[in-house]
N, C-alpha and C positions, 0 to 999 in steps of 0.2 A: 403491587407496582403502580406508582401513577403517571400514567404518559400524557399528562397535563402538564403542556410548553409553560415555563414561567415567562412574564413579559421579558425578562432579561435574555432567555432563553432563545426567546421568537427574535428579539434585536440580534443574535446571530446570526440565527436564519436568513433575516433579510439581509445584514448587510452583506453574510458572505456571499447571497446570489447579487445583489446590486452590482459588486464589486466583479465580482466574475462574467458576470454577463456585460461587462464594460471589459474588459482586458483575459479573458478567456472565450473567445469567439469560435465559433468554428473555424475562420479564416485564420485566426489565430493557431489553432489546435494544426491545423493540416501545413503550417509552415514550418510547427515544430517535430512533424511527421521525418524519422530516421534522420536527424539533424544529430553531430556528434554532440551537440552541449545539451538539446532538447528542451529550454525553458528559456521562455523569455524575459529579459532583467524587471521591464517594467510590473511582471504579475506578480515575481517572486517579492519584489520590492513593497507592492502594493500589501501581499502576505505577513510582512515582517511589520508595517506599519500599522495594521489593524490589528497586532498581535497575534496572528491563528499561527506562524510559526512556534510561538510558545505555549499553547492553548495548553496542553498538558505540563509547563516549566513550572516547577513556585516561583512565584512572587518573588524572593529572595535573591532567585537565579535571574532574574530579568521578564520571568515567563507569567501566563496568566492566571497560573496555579488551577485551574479546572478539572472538571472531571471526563472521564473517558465516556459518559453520557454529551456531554457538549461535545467533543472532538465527533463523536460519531452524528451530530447534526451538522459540523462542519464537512465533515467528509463524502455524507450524500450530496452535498451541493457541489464538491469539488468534484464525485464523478460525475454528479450531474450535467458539468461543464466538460469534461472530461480534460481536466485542469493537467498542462506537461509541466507538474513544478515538482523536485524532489522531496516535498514534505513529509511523503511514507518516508524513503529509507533516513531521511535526514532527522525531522523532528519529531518521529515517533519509534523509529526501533533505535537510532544511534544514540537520540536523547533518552530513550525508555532504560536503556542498556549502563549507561553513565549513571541518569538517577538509580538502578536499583544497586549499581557492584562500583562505581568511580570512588575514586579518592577526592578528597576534597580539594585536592589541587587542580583532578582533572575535571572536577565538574566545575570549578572557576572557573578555569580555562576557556572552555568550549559551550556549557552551558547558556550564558549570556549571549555567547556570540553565536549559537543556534538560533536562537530566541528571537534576537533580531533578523537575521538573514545574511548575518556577515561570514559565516559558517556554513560551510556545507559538507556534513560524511554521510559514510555510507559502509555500508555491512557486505564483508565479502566472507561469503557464508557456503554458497555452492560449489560443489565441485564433478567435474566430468567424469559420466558414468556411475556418480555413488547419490545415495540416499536423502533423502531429507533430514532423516533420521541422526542420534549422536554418530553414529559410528557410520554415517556418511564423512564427516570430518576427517582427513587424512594429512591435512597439509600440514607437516612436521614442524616443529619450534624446539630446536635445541639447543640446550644451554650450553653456553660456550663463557664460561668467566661469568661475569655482571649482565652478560646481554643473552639473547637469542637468536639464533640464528636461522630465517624460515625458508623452506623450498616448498611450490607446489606450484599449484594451478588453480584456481577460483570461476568460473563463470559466473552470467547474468548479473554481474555488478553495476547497480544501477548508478547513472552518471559521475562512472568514477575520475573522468576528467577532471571534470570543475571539485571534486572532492577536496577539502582541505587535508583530511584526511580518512582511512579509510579504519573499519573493527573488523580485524581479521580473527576469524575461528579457526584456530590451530592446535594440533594434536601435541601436548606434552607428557613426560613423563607420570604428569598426576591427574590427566586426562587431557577433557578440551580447557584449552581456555582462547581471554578475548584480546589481543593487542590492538591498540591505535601505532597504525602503520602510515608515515607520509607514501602517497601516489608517485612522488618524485624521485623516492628515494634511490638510490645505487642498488641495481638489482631486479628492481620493480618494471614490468612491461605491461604497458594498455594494449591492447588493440577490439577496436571498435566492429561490435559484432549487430547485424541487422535484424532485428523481432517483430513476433505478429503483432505486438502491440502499437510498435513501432517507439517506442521510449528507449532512451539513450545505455544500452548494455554492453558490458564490456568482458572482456575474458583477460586477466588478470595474472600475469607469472611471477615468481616470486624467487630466484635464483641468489639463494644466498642473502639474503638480506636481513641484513641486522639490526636488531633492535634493543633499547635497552630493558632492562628489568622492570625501569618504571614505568612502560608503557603499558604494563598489563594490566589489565580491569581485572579489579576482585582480586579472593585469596586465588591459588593454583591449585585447578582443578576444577573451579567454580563456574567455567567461562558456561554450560550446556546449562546447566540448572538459570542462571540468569538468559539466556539468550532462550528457551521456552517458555519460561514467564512473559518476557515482553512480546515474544512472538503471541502469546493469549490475547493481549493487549492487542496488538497491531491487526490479528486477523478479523476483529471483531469493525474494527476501522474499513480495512478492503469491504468485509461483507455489505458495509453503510454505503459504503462505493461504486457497490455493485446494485443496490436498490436503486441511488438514484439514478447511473446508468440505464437501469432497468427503464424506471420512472417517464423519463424524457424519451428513449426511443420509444415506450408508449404513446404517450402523450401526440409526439411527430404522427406517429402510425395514425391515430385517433380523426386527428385534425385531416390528413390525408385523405382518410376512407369519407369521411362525411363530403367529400370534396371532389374526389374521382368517382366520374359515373361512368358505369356499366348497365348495357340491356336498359338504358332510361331508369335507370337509377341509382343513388352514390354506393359505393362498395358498402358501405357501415349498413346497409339496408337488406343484406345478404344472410342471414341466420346465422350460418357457418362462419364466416365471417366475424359477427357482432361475438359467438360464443367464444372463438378464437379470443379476444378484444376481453371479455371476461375473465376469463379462466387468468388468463396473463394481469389482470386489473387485481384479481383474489390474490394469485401468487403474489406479489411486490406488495402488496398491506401486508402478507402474513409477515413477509421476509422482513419488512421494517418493523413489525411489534418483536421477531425474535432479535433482531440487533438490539433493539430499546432495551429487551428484557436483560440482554448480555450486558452492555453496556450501565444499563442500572443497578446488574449485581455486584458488578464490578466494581462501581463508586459508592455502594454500601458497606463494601470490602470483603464482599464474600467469594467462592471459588467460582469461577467460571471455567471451570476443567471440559466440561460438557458442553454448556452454553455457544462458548467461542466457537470450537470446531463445526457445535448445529448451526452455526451463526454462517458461519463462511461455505459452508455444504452445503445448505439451501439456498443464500441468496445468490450465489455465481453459478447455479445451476439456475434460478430463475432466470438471472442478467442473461446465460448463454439461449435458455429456453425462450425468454421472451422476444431475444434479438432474430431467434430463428421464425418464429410465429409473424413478427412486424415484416423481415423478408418476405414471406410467402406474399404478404399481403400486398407491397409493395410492387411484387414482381420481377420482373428483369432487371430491375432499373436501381433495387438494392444493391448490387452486387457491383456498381459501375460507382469509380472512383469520382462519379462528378457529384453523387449521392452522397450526405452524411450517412446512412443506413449502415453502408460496410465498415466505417469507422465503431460504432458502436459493436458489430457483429464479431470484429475481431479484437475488443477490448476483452469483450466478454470471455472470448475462447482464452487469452493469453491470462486474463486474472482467474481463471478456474485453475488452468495448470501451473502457476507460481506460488510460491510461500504457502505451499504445502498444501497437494493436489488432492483430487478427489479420494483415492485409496487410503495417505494417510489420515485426511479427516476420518473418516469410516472407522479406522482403524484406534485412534484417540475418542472416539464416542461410545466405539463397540467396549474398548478396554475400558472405559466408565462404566457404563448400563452394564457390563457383564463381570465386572472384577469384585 
């Protein structure tokens, strides 16, 4: 593997922090804090004109055509900022989902207009009280003539308001499969539910609502096999997101300890302390060479069945471990909303427990190493 940045590569890097660190501020971040739309036009705008809205599109589609090793150096910067813009569920599972099972109507359709940022969906995939897992998916799609007909309940749909439209996982007769559902539609209920992360979540009901035939992605039956491939794809994204979360409450912590003195001397000057400062410095290198490693197998085209899930198991166990380590260190004074510290602390906890939490990664690694 060579984790030697190419210069094209480093021009990423920089400009996607340039970029963010001009229109993803903290001041910024804590305004989009439990706001029902949660992203600001000017960042998403910014996104779509440097292209990282299509970072993963071809070319053809309007997008950058790149590989999941570039997205995952865009995406440590974007938790590094802890960016409120829908680019996970928008331009990497809704687009991941279209490129691997759409038709080619519907990847004209929405493709392009992902790309730029004139498009926004979003995956409504969870459901209350069930599993991660296929046979979490319950919310029924019956056919009725040329359409289908869907009733259930969805949670944690991320900013399904501004949604142009939404990829519903729904259970048919020839299993799950994926429809593109308007938000607006006859039938269709938001309501706006409040999270630790604090990003725009919705819980989602679905009484009767019809749709046609065409809406659905893929053959019938096909919708889980596509929607765990890209979810490989996307977790490996979070895990990047979570290093550089990591990354920067370090760095804060770092800068702090050399700076607050205790007993006539700065905290960083404490053993315990410095090793504390350590161990968290080890954890975030290891966790970004196994992103790289994932992320590199993956644009060579090989399986990252194992990779992905070690990818997101360790680094949102570091993001959550390091954010508790930089608290200690801080004090009291973490935990007080005038602090960035608990913005970080409670990113960490809510991206451990989403898009597939610590038991089923275990459980998708164990069934690797042990099948």
């Amino acid at each position: 593997m060579d984790i030697d940045l190419s210069e094209e590569q480093q021009m990423i890097v920089d400009m996607t922090r340039s970029m963010l660190e001009e229109h993803s501020t903290t001041e910024t971040v804590r305004l989009m804090e439990d706001d029902p739309k949660g992203y600001p036009d000017e960042l998403w705008k910014q996104l779509g004109e440097l292209g990282l809205n299509g970072i993963m599109i071809p070319e053809s589609l309007g997008g950058g055509g790149m590989t999941l090793f570039e997205a995952a150096l865009v995406y440590e910067e974007l938790g590094r900022a802890m960016a409120p813009v829908p680019h996970f569920p928008s331009c990497v599972m809704s687009a991941g989902v279209l490129l691997a099972a759409g038709s080619e109507e519907q990847k004209q359709e929405w493709l392009p207009k992902i790309a730029n940022g004139d498009a926004i969906l979003t995956p409504a995939w969870l459901e209350p009280d069930r599993s991660f897992g296929e046979r979490g998916v319950q919310l029924r799609a019956k056919k009725d003539g040329k359409d289908f007909v869907l009733d259930g309940v969805k949670r944690h749909v991320g900013y399904a308001s501004s949604a142009d439209r939404l990829i519903v996982l729904a259970r048919t007769d020839a299993g799950v499969d994926l429809f593109l559902v308007d938000p607006h539609a006859k039938g269709v209920t938001l309501k706006h539910v409040l999270a630790q992360g604090r990003d725009p979540q919705y819980r989602v009901e679905f009484a009767g609502v019809r749709v046609p035939a065409s809406a659905r992605i893929g053959a019938a039956g096909s919708g889980w096999d596509t929607w765990n491939a890209v979810m490989h794809d996307g977790i490996v994204l979070l895990a990047a997101s979570a290093i550089g979360g990591a990354q920067r409450c370090l760095d804060e912590t770092v800068e702090y300890a050399k700076q607050r003195v205790q007993f006539d001397k700065p905290l960083g000057a404490f053993q315990s302390l410095a090793h504390y400062m350590a161990d968290a410095s080890t954890r975030i290198d290891g966790g970004r060479v196994l992103v790289w490693e994932a992320a590199w197998n993956r644009a060579q085209g090989r399986s990252i069945a194992r990779l992905a899930p070690m990818a997101k198991l360790f680094c949102c166990e570091t993001y959550r471990e390091t954010t508790r380590v930089c608290a200690q260190i801080w004090g009291g004074v973490a935990f007080t909303i005038e602090y960035d510290q608990q913005m970080y602390f409670r990113r960490a906890k809510a991206l451990q427990l989403s898009w597939w939490d610590t038991p089923y990664l275990e459980e998708l690694i164990a069934a690797d190493v042990l099948d």
